[in-house]
C-alpha positions in Angstrom: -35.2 -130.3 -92.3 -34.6 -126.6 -91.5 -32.4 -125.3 -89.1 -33.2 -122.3 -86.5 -31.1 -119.6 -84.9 -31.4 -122.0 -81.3 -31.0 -125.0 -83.2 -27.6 -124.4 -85.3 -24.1 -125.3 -83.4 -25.5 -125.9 -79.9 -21.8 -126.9 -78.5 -20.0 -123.8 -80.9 -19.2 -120.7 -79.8 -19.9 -118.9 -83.1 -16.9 -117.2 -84.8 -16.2 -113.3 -84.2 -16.9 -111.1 -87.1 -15.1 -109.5 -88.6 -12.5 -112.2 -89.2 -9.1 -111.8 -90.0 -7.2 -112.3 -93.2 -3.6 -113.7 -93.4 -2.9 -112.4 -97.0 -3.8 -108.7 -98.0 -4.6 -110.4 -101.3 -7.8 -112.7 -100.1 -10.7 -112.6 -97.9 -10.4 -114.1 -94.4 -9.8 -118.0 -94.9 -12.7 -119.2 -92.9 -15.3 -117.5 -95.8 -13.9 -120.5 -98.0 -14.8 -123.4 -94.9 -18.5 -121.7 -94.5 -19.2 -121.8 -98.3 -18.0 -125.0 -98.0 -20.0 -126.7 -95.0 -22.0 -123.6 -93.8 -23.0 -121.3 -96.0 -25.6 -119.9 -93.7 -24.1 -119.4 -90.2 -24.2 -117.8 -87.1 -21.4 -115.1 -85.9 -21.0 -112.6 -83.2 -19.8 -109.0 -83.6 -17.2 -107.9 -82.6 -18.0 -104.2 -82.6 -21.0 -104.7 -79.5 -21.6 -108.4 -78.8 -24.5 -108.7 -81.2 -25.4 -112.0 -83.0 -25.6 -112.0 -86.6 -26.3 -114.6 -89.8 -23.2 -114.7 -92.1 -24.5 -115.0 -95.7 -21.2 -116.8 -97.9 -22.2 -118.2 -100.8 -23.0 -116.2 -104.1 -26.2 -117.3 -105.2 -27.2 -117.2 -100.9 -26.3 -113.7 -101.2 -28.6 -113.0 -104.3 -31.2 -114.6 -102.9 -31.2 -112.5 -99.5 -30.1 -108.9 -101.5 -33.4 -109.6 -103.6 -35.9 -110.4 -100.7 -38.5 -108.4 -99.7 -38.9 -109.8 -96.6 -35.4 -108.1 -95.4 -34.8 -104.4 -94.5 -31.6 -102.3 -94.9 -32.9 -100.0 -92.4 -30.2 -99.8 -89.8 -32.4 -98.2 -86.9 -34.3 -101.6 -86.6 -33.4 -103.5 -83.6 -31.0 -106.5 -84.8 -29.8 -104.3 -87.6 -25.8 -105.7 -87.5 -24.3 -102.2 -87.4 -20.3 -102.3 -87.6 -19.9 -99.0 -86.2 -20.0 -98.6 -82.2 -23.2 -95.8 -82.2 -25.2 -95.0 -79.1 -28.6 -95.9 -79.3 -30.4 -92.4 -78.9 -27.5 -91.0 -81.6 -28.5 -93.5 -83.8 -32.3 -93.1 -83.9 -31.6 -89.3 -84.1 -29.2 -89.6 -87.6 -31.7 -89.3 -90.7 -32.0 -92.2 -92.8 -29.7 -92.0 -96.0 -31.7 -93.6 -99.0 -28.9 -96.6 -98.7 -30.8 -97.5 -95.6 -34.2 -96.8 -96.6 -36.9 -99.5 -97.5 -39.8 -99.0 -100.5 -41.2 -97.1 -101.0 -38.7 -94.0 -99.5 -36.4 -95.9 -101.4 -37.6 -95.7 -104.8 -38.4 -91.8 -104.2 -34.9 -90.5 -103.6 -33.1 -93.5 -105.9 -35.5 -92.3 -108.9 -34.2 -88.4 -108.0 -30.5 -89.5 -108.4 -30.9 -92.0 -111.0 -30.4 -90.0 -113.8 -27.6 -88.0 -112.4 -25.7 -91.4 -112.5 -26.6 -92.7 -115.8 -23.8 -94.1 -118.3 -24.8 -91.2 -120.7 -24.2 -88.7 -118.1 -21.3 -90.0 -116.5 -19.3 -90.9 -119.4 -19.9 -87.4 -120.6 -17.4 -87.0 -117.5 -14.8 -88.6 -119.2 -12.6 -85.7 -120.5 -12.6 -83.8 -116.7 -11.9 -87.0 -115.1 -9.2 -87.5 -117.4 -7.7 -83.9 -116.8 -7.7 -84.5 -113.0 -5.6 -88.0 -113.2 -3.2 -86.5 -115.7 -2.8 -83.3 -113.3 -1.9 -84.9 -110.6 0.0 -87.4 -112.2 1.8 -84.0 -113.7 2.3 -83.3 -109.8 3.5 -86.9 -109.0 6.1 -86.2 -111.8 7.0 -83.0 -110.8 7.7 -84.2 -107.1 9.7 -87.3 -107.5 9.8 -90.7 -106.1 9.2 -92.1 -103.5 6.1 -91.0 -102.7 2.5 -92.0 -101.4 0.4 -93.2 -103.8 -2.6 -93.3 -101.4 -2.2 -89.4 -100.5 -1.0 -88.2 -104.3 -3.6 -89.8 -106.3 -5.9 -92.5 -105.0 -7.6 -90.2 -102.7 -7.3 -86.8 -104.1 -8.7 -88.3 -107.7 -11.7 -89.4 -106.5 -12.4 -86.4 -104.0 -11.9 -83.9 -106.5 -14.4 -85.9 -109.2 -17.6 -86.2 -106.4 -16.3 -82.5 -105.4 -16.7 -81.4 -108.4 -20.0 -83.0 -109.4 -21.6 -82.3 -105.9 -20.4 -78.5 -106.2 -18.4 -78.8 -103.5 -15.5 -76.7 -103.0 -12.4 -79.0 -103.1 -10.8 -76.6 -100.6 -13.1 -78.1 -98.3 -12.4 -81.4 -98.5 -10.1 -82.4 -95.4 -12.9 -81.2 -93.4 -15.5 -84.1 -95.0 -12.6 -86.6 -95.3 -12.1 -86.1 -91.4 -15.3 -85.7 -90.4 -16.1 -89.1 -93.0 -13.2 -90.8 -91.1 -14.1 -89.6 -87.5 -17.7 -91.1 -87.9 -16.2 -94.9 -89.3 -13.4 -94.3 -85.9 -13.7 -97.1 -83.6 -11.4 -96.2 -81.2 -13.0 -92.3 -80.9 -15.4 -92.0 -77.9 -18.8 -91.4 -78.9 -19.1 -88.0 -78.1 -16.2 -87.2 -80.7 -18.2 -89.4 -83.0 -21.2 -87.3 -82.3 -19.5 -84.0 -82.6 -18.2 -85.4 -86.5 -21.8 -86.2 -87.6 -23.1 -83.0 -86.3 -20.5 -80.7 -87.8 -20.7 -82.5 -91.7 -24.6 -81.9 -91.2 -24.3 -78.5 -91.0 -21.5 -78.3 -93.5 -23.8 -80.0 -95.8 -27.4 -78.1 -95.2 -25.6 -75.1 -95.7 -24.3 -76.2 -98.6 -27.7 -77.1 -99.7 -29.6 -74.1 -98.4 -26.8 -72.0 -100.1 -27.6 -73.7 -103.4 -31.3 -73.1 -103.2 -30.9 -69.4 -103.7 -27.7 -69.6 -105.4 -27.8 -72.4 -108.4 -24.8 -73.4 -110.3 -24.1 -76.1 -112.7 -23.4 -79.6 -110.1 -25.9 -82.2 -109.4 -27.1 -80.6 -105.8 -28.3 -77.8 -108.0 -29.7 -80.2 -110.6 -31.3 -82.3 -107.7 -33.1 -78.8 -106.2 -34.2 -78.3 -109.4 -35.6 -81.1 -110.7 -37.5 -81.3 -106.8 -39.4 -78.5 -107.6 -40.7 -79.3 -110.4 -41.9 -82.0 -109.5 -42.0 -82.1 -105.7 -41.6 -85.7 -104.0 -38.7 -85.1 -101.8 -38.3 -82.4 -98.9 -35.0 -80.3 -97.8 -33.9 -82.4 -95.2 -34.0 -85.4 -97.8 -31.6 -83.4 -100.4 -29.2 -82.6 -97.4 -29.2 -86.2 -96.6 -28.5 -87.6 -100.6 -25.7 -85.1 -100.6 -23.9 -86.1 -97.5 -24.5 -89.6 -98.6 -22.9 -89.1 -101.8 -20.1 -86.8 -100.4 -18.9 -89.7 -97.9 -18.8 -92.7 -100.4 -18.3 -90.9 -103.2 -14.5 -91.5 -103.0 -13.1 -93.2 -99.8 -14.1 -97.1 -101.8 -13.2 -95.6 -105.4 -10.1 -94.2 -103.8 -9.2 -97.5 -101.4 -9.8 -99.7 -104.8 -7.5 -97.4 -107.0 -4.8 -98.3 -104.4 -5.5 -101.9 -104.0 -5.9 -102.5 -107.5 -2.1 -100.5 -108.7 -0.8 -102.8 -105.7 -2.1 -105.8 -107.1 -1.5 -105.2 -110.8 2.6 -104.4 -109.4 2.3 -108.0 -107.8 1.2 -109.4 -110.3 3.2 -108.2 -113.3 2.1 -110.7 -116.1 -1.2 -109.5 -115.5 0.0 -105.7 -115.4 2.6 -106.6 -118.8 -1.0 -107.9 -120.9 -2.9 -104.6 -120.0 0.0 -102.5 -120.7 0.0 -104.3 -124.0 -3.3 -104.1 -124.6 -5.6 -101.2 -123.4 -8.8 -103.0 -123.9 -8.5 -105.4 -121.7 -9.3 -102.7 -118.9 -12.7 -102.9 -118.5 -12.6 -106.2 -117.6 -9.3 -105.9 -115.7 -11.8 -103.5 -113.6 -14.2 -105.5 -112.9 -11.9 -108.4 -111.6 -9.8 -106.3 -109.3 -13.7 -105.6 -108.0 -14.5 -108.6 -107.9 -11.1 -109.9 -107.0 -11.1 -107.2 -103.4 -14.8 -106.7 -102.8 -13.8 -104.0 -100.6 -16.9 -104.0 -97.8 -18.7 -106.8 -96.2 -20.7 -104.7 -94.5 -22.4 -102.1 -97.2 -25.1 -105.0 -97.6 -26.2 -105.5 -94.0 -30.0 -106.4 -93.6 -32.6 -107.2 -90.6 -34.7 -109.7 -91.4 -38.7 -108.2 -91.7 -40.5 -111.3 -90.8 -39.1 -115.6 -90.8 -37.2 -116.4 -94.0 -35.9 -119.6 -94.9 -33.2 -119.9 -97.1 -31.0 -123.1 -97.8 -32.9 -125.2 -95.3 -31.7 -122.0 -92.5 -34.6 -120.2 -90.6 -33.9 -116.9 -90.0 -36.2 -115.0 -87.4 -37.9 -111.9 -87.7 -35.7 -109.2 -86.3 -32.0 -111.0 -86.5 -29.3 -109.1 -88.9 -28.1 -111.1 -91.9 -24.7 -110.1 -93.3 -24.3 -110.9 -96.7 -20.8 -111.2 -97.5 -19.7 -109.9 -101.0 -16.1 -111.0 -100.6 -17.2 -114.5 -100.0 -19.9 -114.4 -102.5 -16.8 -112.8 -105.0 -14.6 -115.6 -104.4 -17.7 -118.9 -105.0 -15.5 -121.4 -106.8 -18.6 -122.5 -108.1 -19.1 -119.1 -110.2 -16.0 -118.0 -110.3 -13.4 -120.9 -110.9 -9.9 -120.6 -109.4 -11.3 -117.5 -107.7 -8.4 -116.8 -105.6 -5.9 -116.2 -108.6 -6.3 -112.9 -110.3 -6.9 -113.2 -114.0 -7.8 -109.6 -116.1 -9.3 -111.8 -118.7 -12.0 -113.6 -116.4 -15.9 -112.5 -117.1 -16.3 -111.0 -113.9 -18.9 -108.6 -114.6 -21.5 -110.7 -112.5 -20.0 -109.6 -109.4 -21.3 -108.7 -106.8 -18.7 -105.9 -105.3 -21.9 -103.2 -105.9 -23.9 -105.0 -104.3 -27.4 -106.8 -105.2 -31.0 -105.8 -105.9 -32.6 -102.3 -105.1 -30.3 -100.8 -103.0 -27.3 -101.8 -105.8 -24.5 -98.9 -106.0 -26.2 -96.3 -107.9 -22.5 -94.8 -108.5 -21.0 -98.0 -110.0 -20.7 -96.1 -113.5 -18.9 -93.4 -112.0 -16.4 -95.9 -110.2 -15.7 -98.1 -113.1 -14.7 -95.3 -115.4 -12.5 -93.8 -113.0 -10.6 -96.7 -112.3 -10.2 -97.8 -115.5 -8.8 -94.2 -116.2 -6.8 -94.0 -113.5 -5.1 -97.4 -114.0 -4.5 -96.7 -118.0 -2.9 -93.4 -117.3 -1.1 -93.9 -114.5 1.1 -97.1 -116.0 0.8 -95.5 -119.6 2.8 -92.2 -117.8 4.6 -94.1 -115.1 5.5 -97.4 -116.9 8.4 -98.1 -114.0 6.1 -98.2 -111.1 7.1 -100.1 -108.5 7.0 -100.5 -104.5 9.4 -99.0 -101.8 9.1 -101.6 -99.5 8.3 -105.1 -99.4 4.5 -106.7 -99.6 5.1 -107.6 -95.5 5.7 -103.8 -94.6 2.7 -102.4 -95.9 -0.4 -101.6 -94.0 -3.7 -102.2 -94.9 -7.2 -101.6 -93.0 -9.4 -104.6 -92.4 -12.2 -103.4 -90.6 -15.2 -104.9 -92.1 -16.5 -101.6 -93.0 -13.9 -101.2 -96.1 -11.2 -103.3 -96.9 -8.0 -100.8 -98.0 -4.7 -99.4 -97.5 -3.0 -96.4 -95.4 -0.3 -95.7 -97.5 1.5 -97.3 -100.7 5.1 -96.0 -100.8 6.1 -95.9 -104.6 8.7 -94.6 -106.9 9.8 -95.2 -110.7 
């Protein structure tokens, strides 16, 4: 017997979403209860009001991610947006290809594909590694305590994407606050407008600039390879660069600070990677899998009725898979709430699922795994400032991170 959206919990007021955690260190403890007894349930947001499916369970998750019959276009009515947009601002913001549906999709992802590679970004390996150890240099040079967040989480990735996007890294505060004025819930909307408008411009300029004046950076690369074989127009490269200038470090940057702060906690875990530096890849993919930083990068509207798990969804209601739930299935991952380096993680689903899958994963995973081997191979005393209880961490459904993380050695 299947269950529809006015047939599930008819004496429940369904939960808010998002939900709050009690411990920095797991997702919010209902996410266990649903995979438990509800793996497909009903929630309302907390952003507008909105109703929304809650996807928990991993293989759930899969099975949604890799349906046709849902859309990641966020202008469709339903859509379970986390961030408070006007209507008429909404419909007026070009698609990114993270929101677009085949075949758009497939256009733009096969543009950018190769620009992502393993091949290419592992031949990244030796700049990357000069950034970390420069400002690690810096970090030495300055003293303890400091703020790990602000000397090296952030400034690591944001110089990487700067540098592969051709973007002048003098620029960057502007795009970080313009990037953190548009995720602002507590901005009114004509702030909100004024920060999506002003990182357009910055951006098509940048473009446009680039189309006379080529240099050796992937918006260059992109321009190129468009006119040689045209299938994309300008406003479309404008819109991949902006894309890949706003997530191109804020979730690399919030998981290099989660992660050092977990490893710290954690120090039999931190002593066996110290020991031995192989076991870093894997130690990567578990403090992905073990965070999961956003539950709401896989949002979806359903295109016509699905049924999944004996659950109808109706054409036109969002569906929010949850990766952090899906992250911590007992059922995949045993004893998923206990950090373990030496787990097989790698099935994950942290990047996401299906076509719309993180197209920068490669470029993540090496950095962190850099970043994490040369920062404890330089700074082997690492510790905290404060206790676990002071620190501050942002739980906002969009990305799950920190503000700062006060350190010294």
């Amino acid at each position: 017997m299947t269950q529809t959206a006015d047939q599930e919990r008819p004496a429940t007021q369904p939960p808010a979403f998002p939900m709050p955690r009690s411990c920095p260190f797991s997702p919010p403890a209902q996410y266990a209860k649903l995979r438990e007894s509800e793996p497909i349930s009903r929630a309302v947001l907390k952003v507008n009001g909105k109703p929304t499916w809650l996807v928990s369970t991993y293989e759930s998750m899969k099975k949604i991610l890799g349906d046709s019959r849902v859309s990641a276009n966020l202008k469709l009515p339903g859509y379970p947006l986390q961030v408070p947009v006007p209507e008429e601002m909404l419909q007026a913001v070009p698609l990114t290809f993270l929101s677009m549906d085949q075949p758009e999709h497939t256009v733009q992802r096969r543009l950018l594909a190769p620009e992502f590679s393993l091949r290419q970004i592992r031949a990244l390996r030796p700049r990357i590694q000069q950034i970390v150890d420069a400002r690690i240099d810096a970090m030495l040079a300055e003293g303890g305590p400091l703020d790990l967040v602000a000397a090296l989480a952030l400034p690591v990735p944001s110089l990487v994407i700067c540098e592969l996007l051709g973007v002048p890294y003098e620029d960057h505060p502007r795009f970080e606050h313009w990037a953190g004025q548009i995720m602002n819930h507590d901005i009114s909307d004509a702030e909100r407008g004024l920060a999506h408008y002003e990182l357009d411009q910055y951006v098509d300029q940048l473009v446009t600039n680039k189309e006379t004046t080529p240099g050796d950076d992937m918006i260059s690369r992109l321009i190129a390879a468009n006119r040689a074989e045209p299938s994309v127009e300008h406003a479309d490269i404008v819109s991949m660069a902006r894309l890949m200038l706003v997530t191109g470090h804020e979730t690399t940057a919030n998981m290099i600070a989660l992660g050092t702060l977990a490893l710290l906690e954690h120090p039999d875990q931190l002593a066996a990677v110290k020991a031995d530096s192989t076991l870093l890849p894997k130690a990567v993919e578990e403090l992905l899998r073990f965070f999961s930083i956003s539950d709401a990068g896989t949002a979806r509207v359903a295109l016509e009725d699905i049924e999944i798990d004996g659950v109808v969804i109706k054409a036109g209601e969002g569906i929010l898979p949850l990766n952090n739930s899906a992250n911590h299935d007992e059922s995949v991952f045993p004893d998923a709430d206990t950090l373990d380096i030496r787990r097989e993680a790698r099935s994950h689903l942290a990047f996401g699922y299906g076509i719309h899958q993180c197209i920068g994963q490669n470029l993540a995973r090496i950095e962190l795994e850099m970043v994490y081997e040369t920062l404890f191979r330089r700074i082997p005393g690492l510790r905290l400032t404060v206790p676990m209880s002071e620190l501050k961490f942002k739980d906002d459904a969009i990305v799950y991170g920190m503000y700062e993380l006060p350190v010294t050695w």
